[in-house]
C-alpha positions as CSV (number, residue, x, y, z in Angstrom):
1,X,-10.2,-25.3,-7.1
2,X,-7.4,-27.5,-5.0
3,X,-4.5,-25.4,-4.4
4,X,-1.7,-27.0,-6.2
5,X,1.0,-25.3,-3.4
6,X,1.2,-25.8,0.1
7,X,2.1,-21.8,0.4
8,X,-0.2,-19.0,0.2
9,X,-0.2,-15.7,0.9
10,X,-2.7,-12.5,-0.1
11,X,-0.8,-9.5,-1.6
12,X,-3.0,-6.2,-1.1
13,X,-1.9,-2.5,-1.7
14,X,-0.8,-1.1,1.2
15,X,-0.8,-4.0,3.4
16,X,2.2,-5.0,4.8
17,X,2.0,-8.4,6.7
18,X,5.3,-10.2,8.5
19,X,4.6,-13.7,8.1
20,X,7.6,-14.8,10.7
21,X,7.4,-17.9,12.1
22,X,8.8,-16.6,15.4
23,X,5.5,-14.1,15.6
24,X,7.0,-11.0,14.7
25,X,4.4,-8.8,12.6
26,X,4.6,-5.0,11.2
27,X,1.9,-2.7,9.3
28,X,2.0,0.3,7.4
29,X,0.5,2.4,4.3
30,X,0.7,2.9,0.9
31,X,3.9,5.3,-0.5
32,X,3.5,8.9,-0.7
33,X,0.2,9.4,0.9
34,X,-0.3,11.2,4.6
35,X,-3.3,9.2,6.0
36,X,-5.1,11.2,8.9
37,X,-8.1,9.4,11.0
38,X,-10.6,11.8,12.4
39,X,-14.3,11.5,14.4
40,X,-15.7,11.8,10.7
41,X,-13.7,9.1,8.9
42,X,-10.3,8.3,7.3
43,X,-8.5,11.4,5.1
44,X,-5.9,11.8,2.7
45,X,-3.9,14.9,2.2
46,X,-2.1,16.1,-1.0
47,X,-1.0,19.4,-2.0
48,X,-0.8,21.2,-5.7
49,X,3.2,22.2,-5.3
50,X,3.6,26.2,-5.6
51,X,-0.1,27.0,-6.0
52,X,-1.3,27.8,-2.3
53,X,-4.0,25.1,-2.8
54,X,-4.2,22.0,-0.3
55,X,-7.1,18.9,-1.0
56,X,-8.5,17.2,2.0
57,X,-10.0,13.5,0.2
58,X,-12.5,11.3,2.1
59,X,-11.0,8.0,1.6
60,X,-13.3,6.2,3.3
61,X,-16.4,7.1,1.4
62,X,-19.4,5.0,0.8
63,X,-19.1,5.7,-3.0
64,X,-16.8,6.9,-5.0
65,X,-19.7,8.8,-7.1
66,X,-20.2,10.7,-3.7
67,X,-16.4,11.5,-2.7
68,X,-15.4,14.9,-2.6
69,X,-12.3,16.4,-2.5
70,X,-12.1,20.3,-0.6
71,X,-9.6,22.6,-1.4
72,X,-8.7,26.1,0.7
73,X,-7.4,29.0,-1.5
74,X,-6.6,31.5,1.2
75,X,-6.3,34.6,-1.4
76,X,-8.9,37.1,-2.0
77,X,-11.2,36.8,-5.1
78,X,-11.4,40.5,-5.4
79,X,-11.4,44.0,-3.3
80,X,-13.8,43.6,-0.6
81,X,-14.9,40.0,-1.3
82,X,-14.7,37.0,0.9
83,X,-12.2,33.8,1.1
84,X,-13.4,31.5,-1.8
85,X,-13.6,27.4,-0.9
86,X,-13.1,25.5,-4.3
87,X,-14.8,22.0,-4.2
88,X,-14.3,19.2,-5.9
89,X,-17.6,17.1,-6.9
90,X,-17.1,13.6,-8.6
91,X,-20.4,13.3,-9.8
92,X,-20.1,16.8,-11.7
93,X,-16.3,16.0,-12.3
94,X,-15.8,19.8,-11.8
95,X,-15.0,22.7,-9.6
96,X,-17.8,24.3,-7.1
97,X,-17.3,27.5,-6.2
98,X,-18.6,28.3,-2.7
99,X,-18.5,31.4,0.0
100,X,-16.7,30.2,3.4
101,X,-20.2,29.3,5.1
102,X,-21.1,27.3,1.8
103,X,-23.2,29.4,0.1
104,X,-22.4,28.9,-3.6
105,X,-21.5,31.8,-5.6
106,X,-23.5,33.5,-8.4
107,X,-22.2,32.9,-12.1
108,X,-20.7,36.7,-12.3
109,X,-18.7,35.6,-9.1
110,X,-17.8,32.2,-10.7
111,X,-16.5,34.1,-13.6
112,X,-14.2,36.6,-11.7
113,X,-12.7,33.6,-9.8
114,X,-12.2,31.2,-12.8
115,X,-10.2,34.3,-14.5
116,X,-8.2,35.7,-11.4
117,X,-7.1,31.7,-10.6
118,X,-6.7,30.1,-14.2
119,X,-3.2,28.8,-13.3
120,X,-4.4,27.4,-9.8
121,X,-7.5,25.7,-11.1
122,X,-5.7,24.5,-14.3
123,X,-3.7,22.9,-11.6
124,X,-6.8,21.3,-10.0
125,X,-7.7,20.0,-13.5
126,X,-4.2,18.2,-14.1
127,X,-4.1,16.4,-10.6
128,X,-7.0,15.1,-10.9
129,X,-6.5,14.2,-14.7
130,X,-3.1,12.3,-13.3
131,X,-5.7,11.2,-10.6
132,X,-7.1,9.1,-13.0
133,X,-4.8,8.1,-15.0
134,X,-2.9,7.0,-12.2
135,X,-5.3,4.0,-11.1
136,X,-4.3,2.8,-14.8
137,X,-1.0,3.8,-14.3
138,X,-0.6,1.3,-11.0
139,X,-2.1,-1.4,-12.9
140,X,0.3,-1.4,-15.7
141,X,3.4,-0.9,-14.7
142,X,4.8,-3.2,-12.1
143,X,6.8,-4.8,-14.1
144,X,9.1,-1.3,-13.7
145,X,9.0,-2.4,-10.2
146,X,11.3,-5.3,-10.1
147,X,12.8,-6.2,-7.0
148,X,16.6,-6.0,-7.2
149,X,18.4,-9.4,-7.2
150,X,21.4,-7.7,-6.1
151,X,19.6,-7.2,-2.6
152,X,21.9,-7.0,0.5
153,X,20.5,-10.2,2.5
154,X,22.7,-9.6,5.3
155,X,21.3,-6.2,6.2
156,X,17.9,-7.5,5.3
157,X,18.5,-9.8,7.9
158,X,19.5,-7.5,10.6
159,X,17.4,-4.6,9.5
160,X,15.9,-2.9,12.5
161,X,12.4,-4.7,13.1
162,X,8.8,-2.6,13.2
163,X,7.9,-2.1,16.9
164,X,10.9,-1.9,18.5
165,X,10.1,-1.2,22.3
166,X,11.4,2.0,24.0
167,X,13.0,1.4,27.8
168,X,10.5,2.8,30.0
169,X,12.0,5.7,32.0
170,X,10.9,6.2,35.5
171,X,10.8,9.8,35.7
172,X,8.4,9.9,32.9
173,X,6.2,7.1,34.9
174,X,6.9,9.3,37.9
175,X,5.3,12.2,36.6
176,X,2.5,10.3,34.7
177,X,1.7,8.8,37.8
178,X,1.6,11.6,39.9
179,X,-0.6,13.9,37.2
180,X,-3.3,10.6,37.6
181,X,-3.6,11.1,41.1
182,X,-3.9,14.5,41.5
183,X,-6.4,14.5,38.6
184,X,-8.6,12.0,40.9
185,X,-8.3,14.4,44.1
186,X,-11.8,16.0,45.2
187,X,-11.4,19.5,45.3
188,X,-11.1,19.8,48.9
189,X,-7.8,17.2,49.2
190,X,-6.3,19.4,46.4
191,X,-6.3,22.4,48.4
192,X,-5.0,19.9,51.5
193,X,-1.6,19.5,49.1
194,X,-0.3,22.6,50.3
195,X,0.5,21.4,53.4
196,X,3.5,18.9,54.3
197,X,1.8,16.5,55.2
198,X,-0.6,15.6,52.9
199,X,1.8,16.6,50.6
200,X,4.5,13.9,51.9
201,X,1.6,11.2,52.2
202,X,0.5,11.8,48.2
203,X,4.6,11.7,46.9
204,X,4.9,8.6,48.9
205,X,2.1,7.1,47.1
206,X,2.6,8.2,43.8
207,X,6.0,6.5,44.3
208,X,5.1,3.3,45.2
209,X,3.0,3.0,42.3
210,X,5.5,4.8,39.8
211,X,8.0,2.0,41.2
212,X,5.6,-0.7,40.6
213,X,4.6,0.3,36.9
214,X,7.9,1.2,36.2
215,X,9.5,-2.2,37.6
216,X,6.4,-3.8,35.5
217,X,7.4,-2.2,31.9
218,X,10.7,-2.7,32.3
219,X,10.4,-6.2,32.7
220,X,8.1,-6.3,29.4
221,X,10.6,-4.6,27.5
222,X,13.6,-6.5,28.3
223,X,11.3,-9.5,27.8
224,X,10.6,-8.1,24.5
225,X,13.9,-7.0,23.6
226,X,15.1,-10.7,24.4
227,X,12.9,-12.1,21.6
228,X,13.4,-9.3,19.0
229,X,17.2,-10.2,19.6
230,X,16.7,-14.0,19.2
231,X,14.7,-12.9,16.0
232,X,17.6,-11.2,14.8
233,X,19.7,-14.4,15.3
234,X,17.3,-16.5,14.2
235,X,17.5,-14.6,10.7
236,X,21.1,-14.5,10.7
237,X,21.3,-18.4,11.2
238,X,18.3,-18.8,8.6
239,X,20.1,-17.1,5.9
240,X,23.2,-19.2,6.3
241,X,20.5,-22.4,5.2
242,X,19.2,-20.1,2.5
243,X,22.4,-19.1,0.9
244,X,23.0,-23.1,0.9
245,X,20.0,-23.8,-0.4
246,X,17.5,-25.0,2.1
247,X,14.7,-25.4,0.5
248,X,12.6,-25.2,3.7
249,X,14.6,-22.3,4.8
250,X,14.2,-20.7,1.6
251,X,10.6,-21.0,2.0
252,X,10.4,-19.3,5.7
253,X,13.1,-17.2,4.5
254,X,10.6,-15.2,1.7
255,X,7.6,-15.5,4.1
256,X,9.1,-13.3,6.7
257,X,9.7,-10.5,3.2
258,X,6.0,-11.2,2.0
259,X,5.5,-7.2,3.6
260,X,7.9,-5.6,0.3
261,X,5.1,-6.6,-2.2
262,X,2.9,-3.6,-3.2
263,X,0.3,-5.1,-5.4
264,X,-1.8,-2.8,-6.9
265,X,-4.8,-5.3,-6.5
266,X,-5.9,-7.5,-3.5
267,X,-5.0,-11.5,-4.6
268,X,-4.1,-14.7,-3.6
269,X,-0.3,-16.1,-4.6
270,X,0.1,-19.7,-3.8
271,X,3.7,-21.3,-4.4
272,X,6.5,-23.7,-2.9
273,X,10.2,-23.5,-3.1
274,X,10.2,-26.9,-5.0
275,X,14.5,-27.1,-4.4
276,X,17.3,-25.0,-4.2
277,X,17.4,-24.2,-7.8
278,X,13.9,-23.4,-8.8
279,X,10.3,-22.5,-7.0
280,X,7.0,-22.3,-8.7
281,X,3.9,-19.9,-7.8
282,X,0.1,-19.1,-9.4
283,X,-0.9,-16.6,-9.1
284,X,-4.7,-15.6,-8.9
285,X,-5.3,-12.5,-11.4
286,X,-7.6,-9.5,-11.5
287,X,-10.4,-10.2,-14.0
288,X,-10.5,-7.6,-17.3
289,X,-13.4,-5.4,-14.9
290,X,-10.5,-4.2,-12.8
291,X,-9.4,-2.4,-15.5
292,X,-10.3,1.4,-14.8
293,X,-12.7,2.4,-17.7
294,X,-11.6,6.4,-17.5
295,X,-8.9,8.0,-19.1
296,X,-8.2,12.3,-18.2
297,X,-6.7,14.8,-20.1
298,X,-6.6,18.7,-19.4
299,X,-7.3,20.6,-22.7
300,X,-5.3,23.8,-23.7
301,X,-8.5,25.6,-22.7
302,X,-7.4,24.6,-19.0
303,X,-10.6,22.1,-18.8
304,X,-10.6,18.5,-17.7
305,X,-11.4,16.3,-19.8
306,X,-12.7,12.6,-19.2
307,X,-13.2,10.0,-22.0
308,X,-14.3,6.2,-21.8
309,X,-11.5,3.5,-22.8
310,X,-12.2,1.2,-25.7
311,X,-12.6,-2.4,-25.2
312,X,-9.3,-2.8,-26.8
313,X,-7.5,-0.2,-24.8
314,X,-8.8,-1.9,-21.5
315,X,-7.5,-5.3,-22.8
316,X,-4.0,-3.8,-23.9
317,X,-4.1,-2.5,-20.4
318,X,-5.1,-5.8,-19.1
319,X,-2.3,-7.7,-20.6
320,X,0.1,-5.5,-19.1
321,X,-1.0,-6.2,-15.6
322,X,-1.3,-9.9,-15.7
323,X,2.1,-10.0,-17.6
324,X,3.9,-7.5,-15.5
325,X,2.5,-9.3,-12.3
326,X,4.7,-12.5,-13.5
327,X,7.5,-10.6,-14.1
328,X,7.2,-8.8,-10.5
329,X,6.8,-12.0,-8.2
330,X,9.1,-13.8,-10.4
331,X,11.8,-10.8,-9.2
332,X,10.6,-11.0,-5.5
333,X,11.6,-14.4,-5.3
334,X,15.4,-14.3,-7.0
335,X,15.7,-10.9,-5.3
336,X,15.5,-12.9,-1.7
337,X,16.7,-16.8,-2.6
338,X,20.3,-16.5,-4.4
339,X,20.3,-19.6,-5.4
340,X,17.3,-20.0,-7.4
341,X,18.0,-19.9,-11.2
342,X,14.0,-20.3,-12.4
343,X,10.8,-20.3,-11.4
344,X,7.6,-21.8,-12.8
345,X,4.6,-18.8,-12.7
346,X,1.2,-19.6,-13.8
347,X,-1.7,-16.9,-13.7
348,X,-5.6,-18.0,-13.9
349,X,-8.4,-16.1,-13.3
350,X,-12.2,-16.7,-13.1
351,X,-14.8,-17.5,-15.3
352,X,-18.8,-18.6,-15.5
353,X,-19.4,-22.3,-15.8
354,X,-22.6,-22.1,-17.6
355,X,-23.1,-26.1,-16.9
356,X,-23.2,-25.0,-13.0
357,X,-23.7,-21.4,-12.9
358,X,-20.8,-20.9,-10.5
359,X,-17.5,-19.4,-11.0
360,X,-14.0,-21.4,-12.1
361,X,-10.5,-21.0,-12.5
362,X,-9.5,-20.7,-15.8
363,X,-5.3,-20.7,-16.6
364,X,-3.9,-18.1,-18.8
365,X,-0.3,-18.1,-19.3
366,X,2.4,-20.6,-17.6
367,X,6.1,-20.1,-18.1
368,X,9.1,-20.7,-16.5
369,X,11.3,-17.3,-16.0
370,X,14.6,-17.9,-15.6
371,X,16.8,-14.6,-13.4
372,X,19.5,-14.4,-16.5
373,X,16.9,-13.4,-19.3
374,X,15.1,-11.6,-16.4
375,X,17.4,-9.2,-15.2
376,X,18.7,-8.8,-18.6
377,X,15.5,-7.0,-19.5
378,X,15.4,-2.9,-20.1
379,X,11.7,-2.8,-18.2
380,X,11.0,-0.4,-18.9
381,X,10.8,-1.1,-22.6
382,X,9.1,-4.3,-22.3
383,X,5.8,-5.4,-23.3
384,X,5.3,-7.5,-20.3
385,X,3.5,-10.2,-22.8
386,X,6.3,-10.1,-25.2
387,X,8.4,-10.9,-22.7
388,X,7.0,-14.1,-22.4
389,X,8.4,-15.4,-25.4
390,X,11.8,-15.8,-23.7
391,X,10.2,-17.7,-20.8
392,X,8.8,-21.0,-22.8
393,X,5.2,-19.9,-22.5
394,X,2.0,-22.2,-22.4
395,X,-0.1,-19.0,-23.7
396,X,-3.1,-18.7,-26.4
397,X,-3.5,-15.2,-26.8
398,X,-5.0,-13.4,-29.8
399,X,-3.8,-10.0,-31.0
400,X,-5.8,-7.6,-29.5
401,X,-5.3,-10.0,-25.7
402,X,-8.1,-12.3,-25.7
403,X,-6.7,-14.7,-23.2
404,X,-8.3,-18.2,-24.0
405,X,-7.6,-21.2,-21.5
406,X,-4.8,-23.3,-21.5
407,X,-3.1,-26.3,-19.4
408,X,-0.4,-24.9,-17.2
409,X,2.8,-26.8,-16.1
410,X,2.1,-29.9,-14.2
411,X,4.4,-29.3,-10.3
């Protein structure tokens, strides 16, 4: 397909991209999660509040049918027995039970533990039921997530900027310096340094270098600090055309803010800030197979359980993502230009040409979203696809959300 903007830009969870003109750039994860990166691959850690327990999740695994989670209960089973190590197996979707050097415990043992730690496996059950349910969860819900359009653009402007260089102290390069060079000494011009004058000759030398680096990173970081400053000013004097509705600054203006989305699925959003009044944007959808097909539950026996959607539960589900996904990037945009009033969203996603074999773009909804009606929303509340009804919408949608192809808004 020819993109129909001249703008586009790929939303990801967890990526945060600084799209800056001026070459300015920052990263960082996903919320709520403590990443750690080890010789054996990338881990998350979470903890069941108030139980003891801790999980320690691969989340770099091959396959997801393979990931397992490991969890530490420090308490005894019983007199005279052994530390017990609770695993998590996805491919059982259920506790092991195994002694400290992995052997697995006999079904008496199982037993004793499963009755002494109800509570604290029960807990287990539920975080991974809302586990589960939370990959839905993400999917549906962003239209809870609007950006406020009440956003202080000033500080936004001057908010401190990722990467910010420290001023190198020489002391510290001193001492770094002089560690290096004794750590490159034989043996035998070690001993040598407790006399004067080998002493004397390795402190001159250390300094001279120290100096140098030291001279060296503090030129960098005044050079860096110079353009981090002209950044700042450069925002400050960018803003000033954005809140009088430069177009062109409007559209460098949301680029360098591209890093607040949090999309809960890698995609493409291509748009242009058409004048200083109204922008439009498609955006390219998830298909209905990103859907999650599992729902959890814990029972009041304490066990998890794990059912398959319906085909009309995953399309319900579906229709709340591609609609709240409008309503989300429609608030991104009025939460950063002030002077827009509406915006023209259009989502498509893919389907098989059976003429050709190969895969096209096939529109779904288009609708212009104006902020007033927008912001006057209880979110909510909303049925993102109800919504639309207030926005003018180009959409052919049955009942249960079969999404049949329709003609967007000519740009």
């Amino acid at each position: 397909m020819s993109l129909r903007f001249r703008k586009r830009v790929k939303v990801a969870p967890g990526v945060r991209l600084n799209f800056s003109k001026r070459g300015i750039s920052a990263s960082a994860g996903p919320r709520g999660a403590s990443v750690t990166a080890g010789k054996r691959g990338l881990y998350g850690n979470a903890g069941i509040p108030g139980t003891g327990l801790s999980y320690r999740s691969k989340l770099n695994s091959a396959s997801t049918g393979t990931k397992r989670s490991s969890v530490q209960q420090n308490s005894q089973t019983g007199k005279g027995s052994r530390p017990v190590q609770v695993e998590w197996n996805d491919n059982s979707r259920d506790v092991e039970f195994k002694q400290a050097d992995g052997t697995p415990l006999n079904d008496e043992e199982i037993r004793n533990v499963r009755k002494a730690y109800k509570k604290q496996l029960t807990a287990i059950y539920q975080e991974k039921a809302t586990e589960i349910n939370e990959r839905t969860n993400r999917l549906t819900r962003l239209h809870h997530e609007l950006f406020d359009d009440q956003t202080d653009l000033d500080a936004k402007a001057n908010e401190p900027l990722e990467n910010m260089p420290e001023e190198p102290v020489y002391a510290t390069i001193f001492k770094e310096t002089a560690d290096d060079e004794k750590r490159q000494l034989p043996l035998w011009k070690k001993a040598l340094l407790f006399l004067p004058g080998p002493k004397k000759e390795l402190k001159n030398l250390v300094e001279q270098k120290a100096e140098k680096k030291w001279q060296e990173n503090l030129q960098t970081y005044y050079e860096e600090t110079d353009l981090l400053n002209e950044e700042h000013s450069h925002r400050e004097e960018l803003l000033q055309q954005v809140l009088n509705g430069n177009a062109e600054a409007m559209e460098e203006w949301t680029a360098i803010f591209f890093d607040e989305f949090d999309f809960p699925l890698e995609t493409n959003v291509d748009y242009d800030i058409l004048s200083a009044e109204h922008a439009a944007a498609d955006i390219d959808l998830p298909n209905l197979d990103d859907i999650p097909n599992e729902e959890a539950e814990v029972l009041k026996s304490g066990k998890l359980k794990i059912s398959e959607k319906t085909q009309r539960s995953r399309r319900e589900d579906y229709a709340f993502l591609v609609g709240g996904s409008a309503l989300y990037i429609a608030s991104f945009f009025f939460a950063h230009l002030p002077t827009l009033k509406t915006i023209t969203i259009s989502g498509y996603n893919q389907r098989l040409d059976q003429s050709t074999g190969h895969q096209i773009d096939h529109y779904i909804y288009s609708l212009i979203i104006d902020r007033e009606t927008l912001y006057s929303f209880h979110a909510s509340q909303v049925h993102p696809i109800e919504a639309f009804t207030h926005f003018n919408p180009r959409l052919n949608a049955t009942k249960t959300y079969i999404f049949k192809e329709i003609e967007p808004y000519e740009i």
